[in-house]
C-alpha positions as CSV (number, residue, x, y, z in Angstrom):
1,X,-7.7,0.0,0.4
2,X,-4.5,1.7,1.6
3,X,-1.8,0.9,-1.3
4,X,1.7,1.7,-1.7
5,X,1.6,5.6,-1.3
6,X,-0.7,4.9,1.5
7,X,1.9,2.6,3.4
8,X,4.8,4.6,2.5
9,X,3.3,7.8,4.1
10,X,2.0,5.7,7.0
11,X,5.9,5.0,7.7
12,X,7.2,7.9,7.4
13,X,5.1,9.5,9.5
14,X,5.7,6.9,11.9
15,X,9.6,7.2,11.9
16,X,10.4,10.3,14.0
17,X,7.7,9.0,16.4
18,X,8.6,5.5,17.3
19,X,12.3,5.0,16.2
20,X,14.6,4.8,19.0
21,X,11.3,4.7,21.4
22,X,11.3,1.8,24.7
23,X,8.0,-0.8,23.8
24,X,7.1,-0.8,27.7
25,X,3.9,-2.8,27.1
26,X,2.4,-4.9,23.6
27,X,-1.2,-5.0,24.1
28,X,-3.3,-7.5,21.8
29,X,-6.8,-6.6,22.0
30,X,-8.2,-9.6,20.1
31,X,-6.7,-12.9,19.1
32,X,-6.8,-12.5,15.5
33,X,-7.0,-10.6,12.2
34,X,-6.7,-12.0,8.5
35,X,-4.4,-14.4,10.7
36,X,-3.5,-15.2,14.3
37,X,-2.0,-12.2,15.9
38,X,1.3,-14.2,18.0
39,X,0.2,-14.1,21.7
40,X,3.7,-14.0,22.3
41,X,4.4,-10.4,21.3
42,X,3.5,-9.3,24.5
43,X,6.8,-10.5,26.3
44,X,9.0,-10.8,23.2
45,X,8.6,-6.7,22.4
46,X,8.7,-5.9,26.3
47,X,11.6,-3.3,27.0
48,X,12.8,-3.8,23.0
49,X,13.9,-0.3,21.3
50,X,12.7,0.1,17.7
51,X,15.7,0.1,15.9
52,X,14.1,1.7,12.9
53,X,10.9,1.1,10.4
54,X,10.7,0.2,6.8
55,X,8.3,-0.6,4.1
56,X,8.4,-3.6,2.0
57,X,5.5,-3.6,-0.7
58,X,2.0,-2.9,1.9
59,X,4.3,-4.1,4.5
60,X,5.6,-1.9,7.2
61,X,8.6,-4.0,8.9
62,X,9.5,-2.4,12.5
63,X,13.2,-3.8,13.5
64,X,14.1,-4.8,16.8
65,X,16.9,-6.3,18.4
66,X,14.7,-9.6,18.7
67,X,13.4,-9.5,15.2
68,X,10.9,-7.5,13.2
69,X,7.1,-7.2,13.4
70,X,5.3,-7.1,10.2
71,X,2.2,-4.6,9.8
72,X,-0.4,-4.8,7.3
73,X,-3.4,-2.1,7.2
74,X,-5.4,-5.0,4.9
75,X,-8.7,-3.0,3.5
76,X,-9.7,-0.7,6.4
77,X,-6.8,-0.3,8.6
78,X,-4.7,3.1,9.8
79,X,-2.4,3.5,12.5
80,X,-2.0,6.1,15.2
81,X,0.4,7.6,17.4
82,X,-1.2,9.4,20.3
83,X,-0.7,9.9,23.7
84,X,-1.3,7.0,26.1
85,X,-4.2,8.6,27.9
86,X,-6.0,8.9,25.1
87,X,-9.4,6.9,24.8
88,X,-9.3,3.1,23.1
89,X,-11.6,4.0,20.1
90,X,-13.6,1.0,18.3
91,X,-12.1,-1.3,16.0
92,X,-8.7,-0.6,17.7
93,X,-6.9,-4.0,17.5
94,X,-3.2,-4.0,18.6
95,X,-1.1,-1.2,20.4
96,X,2.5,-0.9,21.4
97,X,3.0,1.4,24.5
98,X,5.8,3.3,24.6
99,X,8.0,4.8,27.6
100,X,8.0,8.2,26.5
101,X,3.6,8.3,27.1
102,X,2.7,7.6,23.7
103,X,1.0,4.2,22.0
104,X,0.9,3.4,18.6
105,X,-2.2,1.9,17.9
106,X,-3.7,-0.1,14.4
107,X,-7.3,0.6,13.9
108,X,-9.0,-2.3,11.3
109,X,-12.5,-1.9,11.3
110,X,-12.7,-5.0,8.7
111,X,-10.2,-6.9,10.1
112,X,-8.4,-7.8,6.6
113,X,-5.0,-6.9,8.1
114,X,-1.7,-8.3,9.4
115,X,0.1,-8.6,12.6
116,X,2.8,-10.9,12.3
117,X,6.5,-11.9,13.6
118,X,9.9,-12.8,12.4
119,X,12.9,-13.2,13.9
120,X,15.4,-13.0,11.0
121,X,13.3,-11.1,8.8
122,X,12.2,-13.5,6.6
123,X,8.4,-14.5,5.7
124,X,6.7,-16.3,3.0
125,X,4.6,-13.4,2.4
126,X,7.6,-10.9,1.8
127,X,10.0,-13.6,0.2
128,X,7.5,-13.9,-2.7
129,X,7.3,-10.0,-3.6
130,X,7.9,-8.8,-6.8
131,X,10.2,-5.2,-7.1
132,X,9.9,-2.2,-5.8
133,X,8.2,0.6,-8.3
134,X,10.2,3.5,-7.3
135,X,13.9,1.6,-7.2
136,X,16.0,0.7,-9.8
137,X,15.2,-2.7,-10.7
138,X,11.8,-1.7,-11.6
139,X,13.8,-0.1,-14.8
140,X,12.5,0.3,-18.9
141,X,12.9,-2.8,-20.0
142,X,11.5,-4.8,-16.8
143,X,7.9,-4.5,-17.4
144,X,8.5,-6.0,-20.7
145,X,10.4,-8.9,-20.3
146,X,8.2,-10.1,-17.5
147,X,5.1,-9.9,-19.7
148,X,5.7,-11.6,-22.7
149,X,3.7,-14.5,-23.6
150,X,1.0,-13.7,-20.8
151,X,-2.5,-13.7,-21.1
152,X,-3.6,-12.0,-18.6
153,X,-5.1,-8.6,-19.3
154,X,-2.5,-5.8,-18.8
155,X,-3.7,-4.3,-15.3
156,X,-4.1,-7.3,-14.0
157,X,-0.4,-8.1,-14.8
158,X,0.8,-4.9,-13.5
159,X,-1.1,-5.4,-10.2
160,X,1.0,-9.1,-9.5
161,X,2.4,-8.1,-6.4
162,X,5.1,-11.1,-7.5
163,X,5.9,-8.9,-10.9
164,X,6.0,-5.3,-9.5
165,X,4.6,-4.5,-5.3
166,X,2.6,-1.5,-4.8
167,X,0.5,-0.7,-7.7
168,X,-3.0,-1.4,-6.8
169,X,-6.5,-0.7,-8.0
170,X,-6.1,3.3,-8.0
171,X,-3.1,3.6,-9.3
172,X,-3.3,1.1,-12.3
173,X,-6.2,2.7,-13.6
174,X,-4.3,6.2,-13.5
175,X,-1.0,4.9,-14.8
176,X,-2.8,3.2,-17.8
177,X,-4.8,5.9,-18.8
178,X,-1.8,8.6,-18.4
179,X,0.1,6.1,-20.9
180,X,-2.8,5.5,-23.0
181,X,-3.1,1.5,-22.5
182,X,-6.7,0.3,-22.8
183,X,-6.9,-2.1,-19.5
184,X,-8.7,-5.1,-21.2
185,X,-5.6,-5.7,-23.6
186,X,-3.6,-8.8,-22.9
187,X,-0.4,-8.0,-21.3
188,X,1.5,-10.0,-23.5
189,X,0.6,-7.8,-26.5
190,X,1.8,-4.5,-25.3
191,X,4.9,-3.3,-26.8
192,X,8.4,-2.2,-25.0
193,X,7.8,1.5,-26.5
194,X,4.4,1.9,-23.9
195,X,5.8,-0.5,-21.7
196,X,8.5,2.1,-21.1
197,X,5.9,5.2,-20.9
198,X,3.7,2.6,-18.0
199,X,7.2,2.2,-16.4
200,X,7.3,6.4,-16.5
201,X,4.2,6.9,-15.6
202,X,3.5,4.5,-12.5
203,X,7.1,6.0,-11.2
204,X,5.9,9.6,-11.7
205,X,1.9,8.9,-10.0
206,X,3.2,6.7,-6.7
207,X,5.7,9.3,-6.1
208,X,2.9,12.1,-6.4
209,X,0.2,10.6,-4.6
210,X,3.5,9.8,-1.5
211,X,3.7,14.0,-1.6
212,X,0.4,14.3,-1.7
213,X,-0.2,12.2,1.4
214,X,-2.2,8.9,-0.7
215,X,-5.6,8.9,-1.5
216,X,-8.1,9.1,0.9
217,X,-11.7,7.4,-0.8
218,X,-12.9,6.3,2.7
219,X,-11.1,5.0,5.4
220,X,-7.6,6.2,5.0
221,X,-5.9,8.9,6.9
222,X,-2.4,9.4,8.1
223,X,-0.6,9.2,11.2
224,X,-1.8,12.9,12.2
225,X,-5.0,11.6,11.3
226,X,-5.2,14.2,8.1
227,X,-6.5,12.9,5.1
228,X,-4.4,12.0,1.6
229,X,-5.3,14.6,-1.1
230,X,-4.1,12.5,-3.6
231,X,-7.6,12.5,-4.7
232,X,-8.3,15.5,-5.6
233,X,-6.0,15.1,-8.6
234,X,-7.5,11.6,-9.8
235,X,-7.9,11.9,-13.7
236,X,-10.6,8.6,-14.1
237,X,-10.9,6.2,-11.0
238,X,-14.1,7.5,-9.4
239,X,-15.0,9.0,-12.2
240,X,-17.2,7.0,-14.3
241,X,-19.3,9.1,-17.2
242,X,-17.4,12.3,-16.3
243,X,-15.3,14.0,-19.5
244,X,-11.8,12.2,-19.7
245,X,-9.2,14.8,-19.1
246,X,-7.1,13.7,-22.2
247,X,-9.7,14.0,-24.9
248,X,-12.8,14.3,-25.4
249,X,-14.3,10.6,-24.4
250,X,-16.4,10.0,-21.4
251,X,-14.9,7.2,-18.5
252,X,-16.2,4.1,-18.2
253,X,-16.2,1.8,-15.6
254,X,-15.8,-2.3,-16.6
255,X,-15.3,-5.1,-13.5
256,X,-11.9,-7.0,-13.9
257,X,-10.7,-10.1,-11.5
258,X,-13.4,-8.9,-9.1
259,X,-12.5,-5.0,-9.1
260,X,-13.8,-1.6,-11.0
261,X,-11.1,-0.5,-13.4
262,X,-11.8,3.1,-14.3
263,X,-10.6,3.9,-18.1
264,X,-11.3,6.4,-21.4
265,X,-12.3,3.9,-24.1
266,X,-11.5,6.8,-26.7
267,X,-7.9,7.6,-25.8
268,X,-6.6,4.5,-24.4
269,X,-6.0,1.5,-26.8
């Protein structure tokens, strides 16, 4: 599932290809994703100039003049920029055709993601975000006032999208084992010392895996349509029964809120 790195590189390979680019045509070739795709897209974006194109969480927000469309790649999805004579391929779901002979198109093959519209900029599902990992706010002591008195295991609490956007399934399970925090412990528990070493460490891992490119498992690839080699420097998700990199444990591999969480049972406690 393409997380934060994932987005973030999706964007900015986007920007130099679609800012300041003429939407001659918004093409909608079903009715729906996770949600209704707004029929009305197809006249509201005509002749708009994208003003520019940020991320917000998994959410890439592209401005216009008339308001800002909302992309998310849900599970499966990936977006391309190609020329406009190039061949529909399957699963391709919405496309914006620009004046210059290009088309950016999202590709969802399990049809979890997001096409949606606001005209101010404003939607329930971005007003109810947490902070961003990699800006200020997201500081030492944030982590740590947030999490006392909660139950909730520790990676499930870092992966609240309403406490901290961003840090999904791969890269909770890295930044907890780089800060030696056993994923099962209750998030209340956790002092502010390794709070502030998690705080260190998811900073430090999201803005390697953005250089890297993400993490391509599967379905991910970037705008070019080259893969994320994040992966190749993965120290325990994926890695179940292999020697942990930190000592000399094996990773295991336990099922949390529905998801494999990838952790050294020796080295983090």
């Amino acid at each position: 599932m393409p997380e934060l790195p994932e987005v973030e590189t999706t964007k900015r390979g986007l920007e130099p290809l679609i800012v300041n680019q003429v939407v001659e045509r918004a093409i909608l070739y079903r009715d729906n994703l996770r949600w209704e795709m707004p029929k009305h897209l197809v006249t509201t974006l005509a002749n708009q100039r994208v003003n520019s194109i940020h991320r917000r969480g998994k959410y890439l927000l592209i401005e216009f003049d008339v308001g800002t469309l909302i992309i998310h790649l849900g599970m499966s999805g990936s977006i391309k920029v190609v020329s406009h004579d190039v061949p529909l391929k399957k699963h391709d779901h919405f496309e914006l055709s620009f004046g210059n002979s290009t088309v950016m198109r999202l590709n969802d093959p399990r049809r979890f993601g997001a096409v949606l519209f606001s005209k101010n900029g404003s939607h329930p599902l971005l007003d109810s975000l947490g902070v961003e990992p990699l800006e200020d706010l997201f500081d030492e002591s944030y982590l740590y006032s947030k999490s006392r008195n909660k139950q909730q295991n520790i990676k499930a609490f870092v992966m609240d999208s309403k406490v901290v956007v961003g840090v999904g399934n791969i890269y909770a399970c890295e930044s907890l084992h780089q800060a030696g925090i056993n994923p099962e412990r209750k998030a209340g528990s956790v002092s502010k010392k390794r709070y502030v070493l998690l705080t260190q460490r998811i900073k430090t891992i999201l803005a390697q895996a953005i250089k890297a490119g993400g993490t391509t498992l599967q379905d991910f690839s970037q705008v070019d349509g080259s893969p994320g080699y994040f992966a190749q420097t993965l120290s325990v998700y994926g890695r179940e029964n292999k020697l942990c990199g930190t000592c000399s444990g094996k990773i295991a591999r336990i099922t949390q809120n529905q998801r494999s969480t990838f952790y050294c049972p020796l080295c983090q406690t």
